[in-house]
LODREN-774979 format. One record per residue (C-alpha): x, y, z. Coordinates in steps of 0.2 Angstrom, whole numbers, plus 5000, padded with zeros to 4 digits. Example, Ala and Ser with C-alpha at 12.3 -4.5 7.8 and 13.67 -1.06 7.14 Angstrom:
# LODREN-774979
+------+------+------+
:    u :    v :    w :
+------+------+------+
: 5062 : 4978 : 5039 :
: 5068 : 4995 : 5036 :
+------+------+------+
***
This chain:
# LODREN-774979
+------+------+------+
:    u :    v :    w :
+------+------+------+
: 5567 : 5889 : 5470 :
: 5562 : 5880 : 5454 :
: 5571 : 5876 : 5440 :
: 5587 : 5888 : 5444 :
: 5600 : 5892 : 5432 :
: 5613 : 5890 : 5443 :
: 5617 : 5878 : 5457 :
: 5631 : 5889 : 5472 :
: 5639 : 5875 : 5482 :
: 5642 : 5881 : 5499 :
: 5657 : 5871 : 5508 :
: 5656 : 5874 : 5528 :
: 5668 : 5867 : 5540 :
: 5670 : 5881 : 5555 :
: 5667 : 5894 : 5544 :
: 5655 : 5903 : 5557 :
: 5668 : 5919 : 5558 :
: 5666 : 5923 : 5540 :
: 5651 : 5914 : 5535 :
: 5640 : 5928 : 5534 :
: 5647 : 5940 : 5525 :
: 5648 : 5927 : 5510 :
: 5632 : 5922 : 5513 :
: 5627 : 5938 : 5511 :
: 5639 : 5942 : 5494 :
: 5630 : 5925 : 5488 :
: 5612 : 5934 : 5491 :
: 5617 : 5949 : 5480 :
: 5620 : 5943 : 5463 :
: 5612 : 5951 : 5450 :
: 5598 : 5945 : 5437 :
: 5602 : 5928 : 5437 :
: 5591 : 5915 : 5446 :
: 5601 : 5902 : 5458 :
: 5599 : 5891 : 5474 :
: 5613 : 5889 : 5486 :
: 5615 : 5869 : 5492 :
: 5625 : 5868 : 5510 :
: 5632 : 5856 : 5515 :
: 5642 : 5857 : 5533 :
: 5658 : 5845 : 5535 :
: 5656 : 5843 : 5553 :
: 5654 : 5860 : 5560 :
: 5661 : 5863 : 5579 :
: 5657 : 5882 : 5581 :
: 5644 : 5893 : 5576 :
: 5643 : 5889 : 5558 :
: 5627 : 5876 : 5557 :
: 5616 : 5888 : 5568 :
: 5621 : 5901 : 5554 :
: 5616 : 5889 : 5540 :
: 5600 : 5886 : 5549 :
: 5595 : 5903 : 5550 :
: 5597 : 5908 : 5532 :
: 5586 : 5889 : 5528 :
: 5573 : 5896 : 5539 :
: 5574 : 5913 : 5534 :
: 5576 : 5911 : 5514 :
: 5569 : 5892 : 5510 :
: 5567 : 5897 : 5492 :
: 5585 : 5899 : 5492 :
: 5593 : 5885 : 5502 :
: 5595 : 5868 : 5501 :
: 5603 : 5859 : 5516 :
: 5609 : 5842 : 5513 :
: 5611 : 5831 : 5528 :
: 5626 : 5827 : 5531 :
: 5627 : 5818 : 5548 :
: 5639 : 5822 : 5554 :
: 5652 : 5815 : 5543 :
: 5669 : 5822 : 5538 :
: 5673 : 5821 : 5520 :
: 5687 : 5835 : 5519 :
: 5686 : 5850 : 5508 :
: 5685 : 5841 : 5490 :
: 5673 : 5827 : 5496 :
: 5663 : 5840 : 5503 :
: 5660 : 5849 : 5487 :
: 5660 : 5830 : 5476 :
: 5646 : 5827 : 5489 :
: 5636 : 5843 : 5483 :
: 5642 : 5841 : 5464 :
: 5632 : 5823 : 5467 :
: 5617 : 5835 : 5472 :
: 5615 : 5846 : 5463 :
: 5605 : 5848 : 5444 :
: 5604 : 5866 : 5438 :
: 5614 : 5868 : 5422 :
: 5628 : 5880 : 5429 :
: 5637 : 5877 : 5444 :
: 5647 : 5890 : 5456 :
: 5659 : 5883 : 5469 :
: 5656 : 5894 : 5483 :
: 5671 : 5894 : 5498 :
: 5663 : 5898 : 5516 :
: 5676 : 5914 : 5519 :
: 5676 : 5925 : 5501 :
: 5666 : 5939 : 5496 :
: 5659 : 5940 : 5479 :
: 5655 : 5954 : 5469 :
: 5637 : 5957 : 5466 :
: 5639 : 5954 : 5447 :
: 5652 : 5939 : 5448 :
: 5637 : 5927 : 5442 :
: 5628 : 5938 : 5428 :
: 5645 : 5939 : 5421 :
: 5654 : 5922 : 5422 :
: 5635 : 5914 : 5417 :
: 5633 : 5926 : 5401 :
: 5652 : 5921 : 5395 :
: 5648 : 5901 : 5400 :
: 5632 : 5904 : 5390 :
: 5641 : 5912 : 5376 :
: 5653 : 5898 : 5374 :
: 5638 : 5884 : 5377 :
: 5629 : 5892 : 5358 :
: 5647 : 5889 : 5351 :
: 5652 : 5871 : 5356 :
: 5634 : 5867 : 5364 :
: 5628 : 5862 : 5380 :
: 5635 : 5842 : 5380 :
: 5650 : 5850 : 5379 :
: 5661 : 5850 : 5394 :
: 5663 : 5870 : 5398 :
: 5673 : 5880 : 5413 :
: 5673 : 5899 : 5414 :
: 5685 : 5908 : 5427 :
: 5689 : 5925 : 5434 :
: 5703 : 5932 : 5442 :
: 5703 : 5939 : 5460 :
: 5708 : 5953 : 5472 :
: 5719 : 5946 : 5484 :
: 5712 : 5953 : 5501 :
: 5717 : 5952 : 5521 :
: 5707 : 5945 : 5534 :
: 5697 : 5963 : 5536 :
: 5694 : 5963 : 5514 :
: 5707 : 5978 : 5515 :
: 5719 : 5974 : 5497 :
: 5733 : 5966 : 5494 :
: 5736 : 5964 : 5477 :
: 5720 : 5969 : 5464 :
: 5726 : 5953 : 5453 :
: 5727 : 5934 : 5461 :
: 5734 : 5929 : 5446 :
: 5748 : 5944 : 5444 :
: 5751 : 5940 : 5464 :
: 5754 : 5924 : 5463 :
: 5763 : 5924 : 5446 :
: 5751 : 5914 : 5436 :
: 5747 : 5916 : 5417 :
: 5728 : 5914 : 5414 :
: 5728 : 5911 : 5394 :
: 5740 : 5894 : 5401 :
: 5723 : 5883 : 5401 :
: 5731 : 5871 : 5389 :
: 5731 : 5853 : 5394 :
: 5750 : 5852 : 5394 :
: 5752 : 5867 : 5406 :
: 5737 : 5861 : 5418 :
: 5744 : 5843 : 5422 :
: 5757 : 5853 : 5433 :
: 5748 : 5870 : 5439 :
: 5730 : 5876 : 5438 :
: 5726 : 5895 : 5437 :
: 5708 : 5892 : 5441 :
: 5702 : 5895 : 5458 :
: 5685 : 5883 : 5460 :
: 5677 : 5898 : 5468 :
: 5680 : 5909 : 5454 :
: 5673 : 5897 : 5442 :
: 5657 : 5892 : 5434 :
: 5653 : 5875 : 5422 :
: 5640 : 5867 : 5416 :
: 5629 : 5851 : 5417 :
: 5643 : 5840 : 5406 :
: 5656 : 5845 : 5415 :
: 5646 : 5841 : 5434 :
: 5642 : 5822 : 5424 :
: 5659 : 5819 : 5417 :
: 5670 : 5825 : 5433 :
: 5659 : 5813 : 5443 :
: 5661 : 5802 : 5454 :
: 5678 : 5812 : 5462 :
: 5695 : 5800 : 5462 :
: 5704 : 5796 : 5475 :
: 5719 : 5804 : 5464 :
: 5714 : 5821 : 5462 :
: 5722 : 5831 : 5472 :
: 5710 : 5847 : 5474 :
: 5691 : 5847 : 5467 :
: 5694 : 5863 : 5457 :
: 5711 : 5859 : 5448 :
: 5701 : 5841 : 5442 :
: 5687 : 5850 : 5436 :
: 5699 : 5862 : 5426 :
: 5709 : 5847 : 5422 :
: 5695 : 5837 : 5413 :
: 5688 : 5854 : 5403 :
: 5705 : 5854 : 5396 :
: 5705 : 5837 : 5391 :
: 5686 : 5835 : 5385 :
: 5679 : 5855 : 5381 :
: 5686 : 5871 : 5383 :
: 5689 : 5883 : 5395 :
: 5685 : 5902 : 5395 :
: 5694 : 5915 : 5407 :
: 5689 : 5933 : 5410 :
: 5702 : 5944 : 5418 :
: 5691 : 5956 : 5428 :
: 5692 : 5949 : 5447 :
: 5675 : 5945 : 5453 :
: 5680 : 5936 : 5468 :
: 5688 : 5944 : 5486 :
: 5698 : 5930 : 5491 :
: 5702 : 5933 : 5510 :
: 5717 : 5927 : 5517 :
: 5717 : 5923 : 5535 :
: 5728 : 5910 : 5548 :
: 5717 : 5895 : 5542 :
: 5715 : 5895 : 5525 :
: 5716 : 5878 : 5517 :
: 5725 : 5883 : 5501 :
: 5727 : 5902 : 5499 :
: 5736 : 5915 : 5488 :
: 5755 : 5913 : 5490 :
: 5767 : 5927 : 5481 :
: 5778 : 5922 : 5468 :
: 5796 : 5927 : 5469 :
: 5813 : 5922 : 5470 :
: 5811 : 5922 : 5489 :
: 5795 : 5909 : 5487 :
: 5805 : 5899 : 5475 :
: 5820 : 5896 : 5485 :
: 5808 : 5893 : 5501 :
: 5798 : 5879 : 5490 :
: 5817 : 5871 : 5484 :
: 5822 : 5870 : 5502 :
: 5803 : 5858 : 5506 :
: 5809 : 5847 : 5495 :
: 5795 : 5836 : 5497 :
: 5783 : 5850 : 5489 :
: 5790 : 5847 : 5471 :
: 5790 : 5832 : 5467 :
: 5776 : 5828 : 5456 :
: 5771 : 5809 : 5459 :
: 5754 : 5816 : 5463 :
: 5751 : 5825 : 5450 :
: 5757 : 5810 : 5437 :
: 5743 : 5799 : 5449 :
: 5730 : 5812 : 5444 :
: 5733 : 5813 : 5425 :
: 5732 : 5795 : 5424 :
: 5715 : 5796 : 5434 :
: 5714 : 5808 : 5422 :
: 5718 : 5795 : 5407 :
: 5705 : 5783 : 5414 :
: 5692 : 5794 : 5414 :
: 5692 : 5805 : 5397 :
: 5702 : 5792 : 5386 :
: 5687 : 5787 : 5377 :
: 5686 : 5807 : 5370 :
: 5703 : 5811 : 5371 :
: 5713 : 5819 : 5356 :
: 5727 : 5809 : 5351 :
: 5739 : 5822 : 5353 :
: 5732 : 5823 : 5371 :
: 5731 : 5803 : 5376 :
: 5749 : 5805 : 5370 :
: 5755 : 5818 : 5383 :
: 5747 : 5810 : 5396 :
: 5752 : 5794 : 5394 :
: 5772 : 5802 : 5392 :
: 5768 : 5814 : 5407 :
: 5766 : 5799 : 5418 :
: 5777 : 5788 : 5411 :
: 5792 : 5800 : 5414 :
: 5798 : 5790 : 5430 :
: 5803 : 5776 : 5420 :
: 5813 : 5786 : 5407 :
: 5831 : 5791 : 5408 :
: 5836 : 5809 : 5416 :
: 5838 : 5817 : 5398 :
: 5825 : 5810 : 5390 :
: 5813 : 5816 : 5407 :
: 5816 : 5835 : 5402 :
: 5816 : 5833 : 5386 :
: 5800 : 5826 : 5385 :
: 5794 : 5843 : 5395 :
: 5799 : 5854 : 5384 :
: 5793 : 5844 : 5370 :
: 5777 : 5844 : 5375 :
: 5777 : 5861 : 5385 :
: 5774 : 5853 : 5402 :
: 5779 : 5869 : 5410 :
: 5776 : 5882 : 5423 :
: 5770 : 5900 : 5425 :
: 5789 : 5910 : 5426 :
: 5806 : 5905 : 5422 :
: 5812 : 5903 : 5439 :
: 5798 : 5889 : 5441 :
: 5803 : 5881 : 5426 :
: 5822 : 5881 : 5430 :
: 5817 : 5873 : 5445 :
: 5805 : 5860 : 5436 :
: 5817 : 5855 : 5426 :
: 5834 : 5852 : 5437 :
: 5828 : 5851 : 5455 :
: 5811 : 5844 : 5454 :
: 5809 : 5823 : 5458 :
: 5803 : 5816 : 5442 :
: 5806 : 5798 : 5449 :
: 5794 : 5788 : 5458 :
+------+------+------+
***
C-alpha cells in the first residue's frame, strides 16, 4: 500500500496459536489506511508459514522484513521495525491480542486532534484501556487499568519514571516520537514504557478510557495483566529483588541523555534527583519522592515505595 497513515508493527516469536485471530482483528479496522510490517524473532512453530500466507495472500498489506533468523527479544524486535517503518502513525501490535474493529479510527482521530494543537514535530502518544480477557477471549475484568489498579490521568513525567499505564499495544504515536525514541537503549527496560517515557518528557500524551484492545492472558505471556491487591502487594514485598528500582533510575538517566537538550527545567531537575537518590541519606531519599510526586498508582504501593523498596545501588 502506498503512502499509509498508519504503520502496525507485528512482533512474532511462536505466536502460531493465537496469531491468526489477531491478524485477522488487524485486517478489520475501519476507514483508516494502514500496512502491517512483520518481523518474526526466530519462530520455532507454525508462526512464519502463517506470516507467509497472509504476505502471499494480502501484499498490499504486508511487509515482511527479513530477519534471519536472528533473536533480538521482544523490545529489539519492535526497535527493529520502529527502524522500518515511515507512515506518520505507528500502532504496536502484540502477536496474541484481539483488537476491536474501530481501535485505529479512534486512537488516530484523537492523535490527529492533538497533532493540530501542538503539531506534528511534536512528540505525541495516545493510549487506551483494555478488557482483560482469558486465553478463550471469555472476560475478566472490562478495565486493564481498574484490574490492575493503575490511574490513567497519572502520565506526568514524575509518575512515569516508576510505572507506566500505557500498554504499547494499546498505543498510537507519530513520526517525532518514532525519530526521537530511536535508536532503543540498552537501558530501557520495555519498548512501550520508553516510548511513553520520552512523550512525557519531550510532547504530551493523550488517553481514551474506552478499552479497544482484548488483552489475552495465557501461560506464556511476556508481561501480562497482574491484579492489584493487598495479596499482590505482599506477594511483590516477599520477591524482594522486584522492587528495587536501580533499573528504572538506569532508564531515566538514558532518559536524561536522550531528551536533555528539550527538557524543561523542572523536568531535567527531577531526573537528575530521581537518579541521584542512591547517594542521598535515607530521609532525604523519600523526601525527595514526595517532593517531586515520584509515586505509584494506590496507597499500598506507595507505603511500599517508600519503607521497603531499595533506593540504594
Amino acid at each position: 500500500m502506498a503512502n499509509p497513515d498508519i504503520d502496525i508493527l507485528l512482533a512474532t516469536y511462536n505466536g502460531a496459536r493465537f496469531l491468526e485471530a489477531q491478524i485477522e482483528s488487524l485486517l478489520r479496522q475501519e476507514d483508516v489506511p494502514f500496512r502491517i510490517l512483520v518481523r518474526d524473532d526466530g519462530s520455532t512453530d507454525g508462526t512464519l508459514a502463517i506470516i507467509d500466507g497472509y504476505r502471499r495472500t494480502k501484499p498490499d498489506r504486508f511487509l515482511v522484513l527479513n530477519s534471519s533468523g536472528k533473536n533480538l527479544g521482544a523490545a529489539g524486535n519492535f526497535a527493529a521495525l520502529l527502524a522500518h517503518s515511515n507512515a506518520p502513525h505507528v500502532a504496536l501490535s502484540d502477536q496474541d491480542d484481539v483488537w476491536v474493529p474501530h481501535k485505529l479510527r479512534v486512537l488516530s482521530g484523537t492523535l490527529r486532534e492533538m497533532e493540530n494543537r501542538h503539531g506534528p514535530e511534536t512528540p505525541l502518544l495516545v493510549c487506551s484501556d483494555l478488557y482483560v480477557v482469558d486465553e478463550d477471549l471469555r472476560m475478566r475484568h472490562p478495565s486493564y487499568w481498574r484490574y490492575a489498579g493503575l490511574n490513567p490521568s497519572h502520565t506526568s513525567l514524575s509518575r512515569l519514571l516508576i510505572r507506566n499505564p500505557a500498554a504499547g499495544c494499546a498505543s498510537l504515536f507519530n513520526r517525532a516520537l518514532a525519530q526521537l525514541s530511536l535508536p532503543l537503549p540498552r537501558e530501557a527496560l520495555v519498548h512501550d514504557h520508553w516510548l511513553t517515557l520520552v512523550a512525557a518528557a519531550a510532547g504530551h500524551i493523550g488517553i481514551i478510557r474506552e478499552p479497544l484492545v482484548y488483552y489475552r492472558q495465557h501461560s506464556v505471556n511476556i508481561i501480562g495483566a497482574r491484579p492489584y491487591d493487598w495479596r499482590a502487594v505482599v506477594r511483590r514485598l516477599r520477591s524482594g529483588a522486584n522492587w528495587d528500582i536501580g533499573a528504572l533510575q538506569k532508564q531515566a538517566a538514558a532518559l536524561l541523555e536522550r531528551c536533555q537538550s528539550i527538557l524543561a527545567p523542572k523536568d531535567q531537575a527531577l531526573i537528575e534527583d530521581f537518579v541521584s537518590l542512591p547517594d542521598r541519606h535515607w530521609i532525604v531519599r523519600r523526601w525527595l519522592l514526595l517532593r517531586h510526586s515520584i509515586l505509584m498508582p494506590g496507597l499500598l504501593r506507595n507505603l511500599a515505595l517508600l519503607f521497603w523498596v531499595r533506593l540504594r545501588r
